[in-house]
C-alpha positions in Angstrom: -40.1 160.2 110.2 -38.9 158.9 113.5 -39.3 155.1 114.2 -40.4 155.7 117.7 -43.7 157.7 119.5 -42.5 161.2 120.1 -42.5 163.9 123.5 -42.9 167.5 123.8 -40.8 169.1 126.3 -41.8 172.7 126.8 -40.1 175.9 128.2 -41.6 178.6 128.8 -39.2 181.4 130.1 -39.3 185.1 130.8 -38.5 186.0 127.2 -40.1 183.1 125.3 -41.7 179.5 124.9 -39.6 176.7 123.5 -40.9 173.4 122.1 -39.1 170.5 121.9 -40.5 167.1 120.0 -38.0 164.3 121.2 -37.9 160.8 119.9 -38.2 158.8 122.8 -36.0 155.5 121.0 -33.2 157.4 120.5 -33.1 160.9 122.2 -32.9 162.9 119.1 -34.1 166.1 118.9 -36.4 166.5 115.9 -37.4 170.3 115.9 -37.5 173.2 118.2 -40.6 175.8 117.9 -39.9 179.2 119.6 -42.4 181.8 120.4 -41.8 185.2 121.5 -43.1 186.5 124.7 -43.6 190.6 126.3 -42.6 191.3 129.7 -43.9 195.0 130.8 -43.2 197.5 133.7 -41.0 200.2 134.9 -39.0 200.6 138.0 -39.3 197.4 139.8 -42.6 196.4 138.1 -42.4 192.9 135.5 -45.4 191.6 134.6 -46.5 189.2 131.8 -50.0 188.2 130.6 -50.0 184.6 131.0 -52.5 184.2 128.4 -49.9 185.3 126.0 -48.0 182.5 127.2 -50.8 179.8 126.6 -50.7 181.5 123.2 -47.2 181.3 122.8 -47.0 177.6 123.8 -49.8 176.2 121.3 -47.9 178.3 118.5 -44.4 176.7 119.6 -45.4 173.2 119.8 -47.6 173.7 116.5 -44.8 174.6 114.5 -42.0 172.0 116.4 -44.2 169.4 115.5 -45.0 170.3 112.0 -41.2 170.5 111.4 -40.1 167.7 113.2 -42.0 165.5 110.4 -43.8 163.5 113.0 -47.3 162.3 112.6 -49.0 164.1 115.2 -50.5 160.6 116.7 -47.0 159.8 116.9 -47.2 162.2 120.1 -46.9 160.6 123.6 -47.2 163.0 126.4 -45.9 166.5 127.2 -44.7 168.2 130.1 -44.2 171.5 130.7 -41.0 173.6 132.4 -41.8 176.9 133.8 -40.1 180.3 134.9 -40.1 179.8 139.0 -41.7 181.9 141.5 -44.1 184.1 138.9 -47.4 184.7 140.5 -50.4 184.1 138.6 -54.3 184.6 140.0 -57.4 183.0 138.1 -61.2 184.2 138.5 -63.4 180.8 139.0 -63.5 180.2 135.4 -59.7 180.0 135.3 -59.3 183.4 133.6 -56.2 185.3 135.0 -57.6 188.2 137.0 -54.8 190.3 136.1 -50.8 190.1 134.8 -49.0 187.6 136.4 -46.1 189.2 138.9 -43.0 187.7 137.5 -39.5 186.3 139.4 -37.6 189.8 138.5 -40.2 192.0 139.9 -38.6 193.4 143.0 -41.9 195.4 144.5 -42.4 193.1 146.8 -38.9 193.5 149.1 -40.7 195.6 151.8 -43.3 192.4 151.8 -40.1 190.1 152.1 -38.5 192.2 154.8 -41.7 191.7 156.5 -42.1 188.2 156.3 -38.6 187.5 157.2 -38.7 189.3 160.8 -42.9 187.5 161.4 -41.1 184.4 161.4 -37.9 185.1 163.7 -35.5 185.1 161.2 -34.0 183.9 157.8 -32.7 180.7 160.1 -36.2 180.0 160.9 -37.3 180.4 157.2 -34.6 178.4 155.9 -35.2 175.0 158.7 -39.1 175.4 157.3 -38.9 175.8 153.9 -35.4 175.9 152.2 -35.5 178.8 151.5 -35.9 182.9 153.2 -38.4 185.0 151.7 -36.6 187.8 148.9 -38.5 189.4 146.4 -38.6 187.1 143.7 -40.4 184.3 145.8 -44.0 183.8 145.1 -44.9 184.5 148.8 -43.9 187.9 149.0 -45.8 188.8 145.2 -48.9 187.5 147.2 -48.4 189.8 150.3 -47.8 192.4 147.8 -50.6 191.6 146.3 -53.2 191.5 149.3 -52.0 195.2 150.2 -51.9 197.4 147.6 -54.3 195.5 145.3 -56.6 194.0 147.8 -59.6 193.4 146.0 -57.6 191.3 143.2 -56.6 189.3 145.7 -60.1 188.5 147.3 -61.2 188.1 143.8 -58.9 185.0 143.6 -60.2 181.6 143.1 -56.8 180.5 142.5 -53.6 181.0 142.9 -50.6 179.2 140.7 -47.4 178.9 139.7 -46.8 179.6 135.6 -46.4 176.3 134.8 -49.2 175.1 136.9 -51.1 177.8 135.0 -49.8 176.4 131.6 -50.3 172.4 133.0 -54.0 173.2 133.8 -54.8 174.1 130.7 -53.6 171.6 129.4 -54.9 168.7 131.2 -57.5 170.8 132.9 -56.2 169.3 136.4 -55.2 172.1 139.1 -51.5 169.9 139.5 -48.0 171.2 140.7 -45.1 169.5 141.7 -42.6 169.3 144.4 -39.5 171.0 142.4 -41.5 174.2 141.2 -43.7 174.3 144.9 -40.6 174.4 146.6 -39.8 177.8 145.5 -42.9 179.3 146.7 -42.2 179.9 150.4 -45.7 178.6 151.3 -44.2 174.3 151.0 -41.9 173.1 153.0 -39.3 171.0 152.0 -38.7 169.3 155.5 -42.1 167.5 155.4 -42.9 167.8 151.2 -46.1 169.6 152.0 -47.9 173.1 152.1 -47.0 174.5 155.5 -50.5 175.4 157.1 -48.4 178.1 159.5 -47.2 180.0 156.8 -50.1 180.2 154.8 -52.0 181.7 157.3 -49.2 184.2 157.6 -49.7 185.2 154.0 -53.6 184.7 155.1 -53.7 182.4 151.6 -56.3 179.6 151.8 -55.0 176.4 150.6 -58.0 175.3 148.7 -56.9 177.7 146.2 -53.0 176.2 145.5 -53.0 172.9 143.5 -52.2 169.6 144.5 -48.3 168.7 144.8 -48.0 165.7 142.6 -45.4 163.2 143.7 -43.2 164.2 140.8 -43.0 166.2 137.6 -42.9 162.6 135.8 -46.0 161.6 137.4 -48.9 161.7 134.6 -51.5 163.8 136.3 -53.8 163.9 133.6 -54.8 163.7 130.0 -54.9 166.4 127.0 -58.2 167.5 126.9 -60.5 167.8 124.0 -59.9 172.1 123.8 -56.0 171.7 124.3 -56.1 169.4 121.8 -57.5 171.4 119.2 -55.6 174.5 120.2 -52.3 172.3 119.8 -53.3 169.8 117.0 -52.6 167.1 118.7 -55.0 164.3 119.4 -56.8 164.3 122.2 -55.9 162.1 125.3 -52.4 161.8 125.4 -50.5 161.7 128.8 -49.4 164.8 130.6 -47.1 165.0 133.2 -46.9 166.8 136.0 -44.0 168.9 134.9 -41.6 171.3 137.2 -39.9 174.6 137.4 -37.4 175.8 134.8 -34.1 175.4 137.6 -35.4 171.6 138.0 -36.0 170.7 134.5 -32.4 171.7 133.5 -31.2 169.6 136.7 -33.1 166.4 135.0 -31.8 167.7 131.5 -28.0 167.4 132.6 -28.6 164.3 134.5 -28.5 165.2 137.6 -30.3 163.7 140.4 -30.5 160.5 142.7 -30.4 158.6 139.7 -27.6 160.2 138.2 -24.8 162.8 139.1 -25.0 164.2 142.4 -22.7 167.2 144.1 -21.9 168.0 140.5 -22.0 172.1 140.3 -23.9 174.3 137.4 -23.7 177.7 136.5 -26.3 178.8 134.2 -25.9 181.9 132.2 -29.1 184.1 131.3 -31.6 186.6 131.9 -30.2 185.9 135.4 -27.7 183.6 136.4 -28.0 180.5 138.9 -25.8 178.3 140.4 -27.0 175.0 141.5 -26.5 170.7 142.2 -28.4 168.1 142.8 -27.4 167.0 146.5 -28.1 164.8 148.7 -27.7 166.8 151.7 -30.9 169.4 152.7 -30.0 172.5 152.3 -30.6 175.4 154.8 -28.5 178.3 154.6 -30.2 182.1 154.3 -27.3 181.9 151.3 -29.5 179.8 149.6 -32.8 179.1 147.8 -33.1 175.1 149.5 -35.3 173.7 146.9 -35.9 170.6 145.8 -35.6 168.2 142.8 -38.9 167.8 140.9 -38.4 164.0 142.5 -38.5 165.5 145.8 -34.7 165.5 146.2 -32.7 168.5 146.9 -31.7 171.5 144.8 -30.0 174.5 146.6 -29.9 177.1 144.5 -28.9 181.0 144.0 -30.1 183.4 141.7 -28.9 186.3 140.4 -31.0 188.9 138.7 -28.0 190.5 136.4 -26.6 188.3 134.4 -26.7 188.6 130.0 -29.4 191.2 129.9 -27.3 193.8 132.2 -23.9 192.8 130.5 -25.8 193.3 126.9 -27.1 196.6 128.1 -23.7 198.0 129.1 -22.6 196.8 125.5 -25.5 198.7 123.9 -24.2 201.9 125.9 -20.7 201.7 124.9 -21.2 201.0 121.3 -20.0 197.8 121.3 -20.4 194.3 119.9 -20.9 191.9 123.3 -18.0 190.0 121.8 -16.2 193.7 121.6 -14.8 193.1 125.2 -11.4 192.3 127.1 -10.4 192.0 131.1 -11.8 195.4 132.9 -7.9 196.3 134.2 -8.5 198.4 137.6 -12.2 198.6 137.1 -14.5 197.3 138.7 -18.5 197.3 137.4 -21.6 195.8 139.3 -24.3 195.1 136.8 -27.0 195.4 139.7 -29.4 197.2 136.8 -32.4 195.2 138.0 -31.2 195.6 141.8 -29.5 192.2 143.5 -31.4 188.9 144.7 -28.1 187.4 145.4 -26.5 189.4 147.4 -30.1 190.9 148.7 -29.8 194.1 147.3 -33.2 194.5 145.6 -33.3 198.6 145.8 -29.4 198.6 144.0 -28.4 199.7 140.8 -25.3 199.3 138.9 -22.2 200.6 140.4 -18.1 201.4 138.3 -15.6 202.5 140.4 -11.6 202.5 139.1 -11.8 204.4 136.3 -8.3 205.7 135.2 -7.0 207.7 132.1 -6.3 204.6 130.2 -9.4 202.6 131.0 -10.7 201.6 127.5 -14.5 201.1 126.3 -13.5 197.4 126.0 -12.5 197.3 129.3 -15.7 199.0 131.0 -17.5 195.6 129.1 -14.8 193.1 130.7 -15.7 195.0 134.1 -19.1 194.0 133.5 -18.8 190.5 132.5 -16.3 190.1 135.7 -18.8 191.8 137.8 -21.5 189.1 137.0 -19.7 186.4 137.0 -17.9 187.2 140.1 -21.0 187.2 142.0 -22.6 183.9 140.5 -19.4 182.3 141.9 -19.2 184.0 145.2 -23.0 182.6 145.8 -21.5 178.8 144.1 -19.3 178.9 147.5 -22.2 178.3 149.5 -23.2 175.1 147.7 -23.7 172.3 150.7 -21.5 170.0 148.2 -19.9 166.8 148.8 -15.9 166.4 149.5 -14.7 166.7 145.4 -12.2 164.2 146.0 -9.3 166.0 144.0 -8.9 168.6 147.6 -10.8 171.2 146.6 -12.9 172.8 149.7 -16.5 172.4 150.0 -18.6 175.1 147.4 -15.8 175.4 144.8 -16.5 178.5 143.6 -14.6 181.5 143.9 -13.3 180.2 147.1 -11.5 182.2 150.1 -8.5 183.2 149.9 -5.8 180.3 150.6 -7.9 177.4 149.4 -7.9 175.0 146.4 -10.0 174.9 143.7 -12.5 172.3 143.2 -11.4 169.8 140.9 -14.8 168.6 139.1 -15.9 171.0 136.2 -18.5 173.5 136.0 -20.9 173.0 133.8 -21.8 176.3 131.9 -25.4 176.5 130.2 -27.6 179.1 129.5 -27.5 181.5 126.5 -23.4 183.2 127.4 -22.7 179.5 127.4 -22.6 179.5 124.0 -20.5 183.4 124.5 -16.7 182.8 123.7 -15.8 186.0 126.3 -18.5 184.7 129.1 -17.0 181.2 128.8 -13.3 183.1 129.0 -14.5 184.9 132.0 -16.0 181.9 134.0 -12.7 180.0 133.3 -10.3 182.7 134.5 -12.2 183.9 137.7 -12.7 180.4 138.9 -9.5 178.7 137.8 -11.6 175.3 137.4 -12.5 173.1 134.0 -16.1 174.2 132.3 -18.1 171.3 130.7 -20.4 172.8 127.6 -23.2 170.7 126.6 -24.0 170.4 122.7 -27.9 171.2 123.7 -28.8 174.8 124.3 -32.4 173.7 124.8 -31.4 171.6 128.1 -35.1 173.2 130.0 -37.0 171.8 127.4 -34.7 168.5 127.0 -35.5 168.2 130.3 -39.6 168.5 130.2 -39.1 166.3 127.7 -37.8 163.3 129.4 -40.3 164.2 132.3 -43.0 163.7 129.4 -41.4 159.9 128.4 -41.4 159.6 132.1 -45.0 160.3 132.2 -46.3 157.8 129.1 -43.5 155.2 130.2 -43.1 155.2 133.9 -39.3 155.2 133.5 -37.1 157.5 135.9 -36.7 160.5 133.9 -33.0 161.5 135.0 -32.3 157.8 133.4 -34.2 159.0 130.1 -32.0 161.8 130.0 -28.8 160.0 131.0 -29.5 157.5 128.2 -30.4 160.2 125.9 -27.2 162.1 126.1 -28.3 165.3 126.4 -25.8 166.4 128.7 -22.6 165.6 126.6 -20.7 168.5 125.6 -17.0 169.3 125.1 -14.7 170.0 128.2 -12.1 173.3 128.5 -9.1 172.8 130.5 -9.0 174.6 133.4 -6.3 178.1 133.2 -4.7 180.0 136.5 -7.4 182.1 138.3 -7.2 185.8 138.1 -6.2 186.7 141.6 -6.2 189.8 141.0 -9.6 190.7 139.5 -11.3 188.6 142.4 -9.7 190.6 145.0 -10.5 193.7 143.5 -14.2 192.7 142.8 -14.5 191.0 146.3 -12.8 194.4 147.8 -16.1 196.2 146.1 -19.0 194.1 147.0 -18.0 193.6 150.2 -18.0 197.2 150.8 -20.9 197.6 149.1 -22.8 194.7 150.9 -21.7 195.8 154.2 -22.6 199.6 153.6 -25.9 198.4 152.6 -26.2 196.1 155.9 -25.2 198.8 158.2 -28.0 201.3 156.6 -30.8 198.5 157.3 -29.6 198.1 160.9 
C-alpha cells in the first residue's frame, strides 16, 4: 500500500490508453492499465470512435488502480495526455456526431494547400501561430470537414481536441490547454489565444472550442458523480487541465522552464518526433512552433513513418524486426502513410540501389536508415541554444563539414527500447543517446500534471524530483558518412522532384 495519496496520469494514443497510478511521496510507479484501441480507414482515411476511447480509459485506470493496491480514496487527481491534432465533433448533448479525424489522416492536404496560400504563405502561418497548416493539423480536418461533409459540420455544437474530449467527460468542464491548442492552427502562440482571423478563415465559431486553461496543471474541475462511477473512483477529486501527448512527454523528461532547456528528443513510434523545450519562439515552415503545456515553447517535427512502416517492411520480408543489419547501397523511404515531414502527404515508400548481393536483412537496415535519417534531418531545424561542446545549432544530422552536437539525444518511444533502432540512431548521428528506464514517460507525465493539479506544485519539478527521466547513457560511435550521403542524395531528389511538380 503506498504511504502517500496517489495520481493517475493517462495516455491515450493512436493505438491504445495507458494508465498510470503514481505515488505522489515518492514517484513510484505502482501499476500500469492498458487498453486497446481500433483505428479504421483506407487510403488516407484514419478515424477512431472516441467513445471507444472513453471506454478504453475507464477500463485502463480501473484495472491500474486495482493492481496498484491503492485504496481508491487514496486517489488525488488525474490528468489526461492526448494524441495531438485529432478532430473530434459533439452534438449538444456531447455525443460525437461522427469518428473523430485522427493526426495520420492525410485527406485533408488539398484543405492544407489551401489554407497555406489564403494566408500569404507558410511565413505568415508560422509568425501567427507556430506552426503552417499540413494535413495532420486540426484546422485542415475542419476544412475538410465543412466540404465534403457539410451538414456534420453544421450539426456541431462543439468542436475538440481528444483530450479535451476525454477531460470533459471527466470533469464535465469544456477545458483545453495551451500545449495541446497550440497544435490546432486556430491559437496562436504569439498572443496565447484563439486567433479570431483564422477562425473565420476556417468559418469556425469560437463559442464551440473550449477554454484554454493557463496550464495543463491547472485543476479545472472536479470528477463528477457519472465519471466517478464509470472509473470507481470517488467522486470529487481534482482534475487537471491536462495537454497533448508531445507536451506531456516534455514534462515527463523534465524538460521545461523549470528544468532542462535546449535539450533535444527523438521519440520513436507510430511516428517519430523530434523536439526541446526552448526558450526561443519558434517560427520556421520547418517546424510545428508549439508550445509547452506551461505556455513555453516546444518546436516540434513529426514524421508519419516511423515503427509501424519499418515493422511492415519486416512483415514483407519474413523477418524478425530484430532480423536486420546496415542497408549497403540501398536506400528505402518508408513514406507508407505519405510524409508530414518532409510535406509529402500523397508519397509512398520508395527503394532504389538494389544490387545482386543486396540481402533481405539489408532491405530492413534500409528501412530503419530511411526513418531515422529523416527524424534527424528535421532535428537540424531545432532553434537550439549554443551546446557548448561546438557542435552547430540543430545537432542533428548536420551539413556536411560541421560538428556534432555534444549533449545526448534522448531516445523514447517504443524502438527505444529496439537494440537495432537504438544502433541506427547512434550511427547516423554520431552523438550519445540517453534511454530512460520509463517507457510510460506520456503517462509519467499526466501524472505529475495531476500532483500538479491537487498540490499546486510546478509539475516539471514533480517530475524532476520523481526521476522519471533517468536512464542509462550509450557512448557516442563515428557517424556513417556514408549512409547519410546516400540517403540525403535520395530525398533530396525526391523532395525537389516533388517541389518542381507543385510549381
Amino acid at each position: 500500500m503506498p504511504s502517500s495519496p496517489v495520481v493517475i496520469g493517462v495516455d491515450s494514443s493512436t493505438q491504445s490508453t495507458k494508465a498510470a497510478v503514481v505515488d505522489t511521496g515518492s514517484g513510484r510507479l505502482l501499476a500500469v492499465g492498458r487498453s486497446p484501441h481500433t483505428v479504421t480507414g483506407e487510403g488516407g482515411a484514419r478515424e477512431s470512435d472516441p467513445e471507444m476511447w472513453w471506454r478504453a480509459l475507464c477500463g485502463a485506470v480501473a484495472s491500474a488502480v486495482a493492481a496498484s493496491g491503492a485504496a481508491p480514496s487514496a486517489v488525488a487527481a488525474i490528468a489526461v495526455a492526448g494524441q495531438q491534432h485529432g478532430l473530434v465533433t459533439l452534438d449538444a448533448a456531447g455525443r460525437p456526431l461522427r469518428p473523430a479525424l485522427l493526426w495520420n489522416d492525410t485527406r485533408s492536404a488539398p484543405q492544407a494547400a489551401a489554407l497555406v496560400r489564403s494566408l500569404g504563405g507558410a511565413g505568415a502561418w508560422s509568425a501567427r501561430t507556430g506552426s503552417v497548416p499540413v494535413a495532420a493539423m486540426t484546422a485542415t480536418k475542419w476544412q475538410w470537414l465543412r466540404e465534403n461533409e457539410p451538414g456534420t459540420a453544421d450539426a456541431a455544437a462543439a468542436v475538440r481536441l481528444p483530450h479535451d474530449f476525454l477531460t470533459e467527460r471527466l470533469a464535465g468542464t469544456a477545458v483545453t490547454d495551451p500545449g495541446d491548442a497550440s497544435g490546432t492552427c486556430w491559437y496562436s502562440t504569439a498572443t496565447g489565444a484563439y486567433d479570431p482571423e483564422l477562425l473565420g478563415l476556417v468559418g469556425l465559431d469560437p463559442a464551440l472550442l473550449p477554454a484554454v486553461a493557463g496550464s495543463g496543471a491547472e485543476r479545472i474541475g472536479s470528477l463528477t458523480r457519472r465519471a466517478a462511477e464509470a472509473l470507481g473512483l470517488p467522486e470529487g477529486l481534482a482534475v487537471a487541465a491536462g495537454t497533448g501527448d508531445n507536451m506531456a512527454a516534455a514534462v515527463g523528461l523534465g524538460l521545461g522552464g523549470s528544468g532542462l532547456l535546449d535539450h533535444p528528443v527523438v521519440s520513436l513510434g507510430t511516428s517519430g518526433t523530434v523536439f526541446a523545450a526552448t526558450r526561443a519562439r519558434p517560427s520556421s515552415p520547418a517546424l510545428a512552433g508549439f508550445a509547452t503545456t506551461d505556455g513555453g515553447h516546444l518546436p516540434l517535427a513529426c514524421t508519419l513513418n516511423c515503427t509501424l512502416a519499418v515493422d511492415k517492411v519486416a512483415g514483407l520480408l519474413g523477418l524478425d524486426r530484430e532480423d536486420a543489419e546496415p542497408g549497403g547501397e540501398a536506400v528505402l523511404l518508408p513514406y507508407l502513410d505519405g510524409e508530414r515531414t518532409p510535406d509529402l502527404p500523397y508519397a509512398s515508400g520508395l527503394l532504389t540501389g538494389l544490387r545482386h548481393t543486396t540481402t533481405p536483412r539489408q532491405l530492413l537496415g534500409a528501412a530503419y536508415e530511411g526513418a531515422v535519417f529523416t527524424l534527424l534531418r528535421a532535428l537540424d531545424q531545432l532553434p537550439l541554444g549554443d551546446d557548448g561542446g561546438g557542435g552547430h545549432e540543430g545537432g542533428g544530422v548536420g551539413a556536411a563539414g560541421h560538428g556534432v552536437d555534444a549533449r545526448p539525444l534522448r531516445l523514447i518511444g517504443g524502438g527505444a527500447r529496439g537494440r537495432f533502432w537504438v544502433d541506427t540512431v547512434r550511427r547516423l548521428s554520431g552523438r550519445a543517446v540517453l534511454i530512460p528506464e520509463s517507457g510510460e514517460l506520456v503517462a509519467l507525465g499526466a501524472a505529475a500534471l495531476a500532483a500538479g493539479a491537487a498540490t499546486g506544485r510546478d509539475p516539471v519539478a514533480v517530475a524532476t524530483a520523481w526521476g522519471t527521466a533517468r536512464g542509462r547513457e550509450l557512448p557516442a560511435v563515428p557517424r556513417d558518412e556514408d549512409a547519410r550521403r546516400r540517403i540525403e542524395g535520395v530525398l533530396g531528389d525526391v523532395t525537389a522532384r516533388t517541389g518542381r511538380r507543385r510549381g
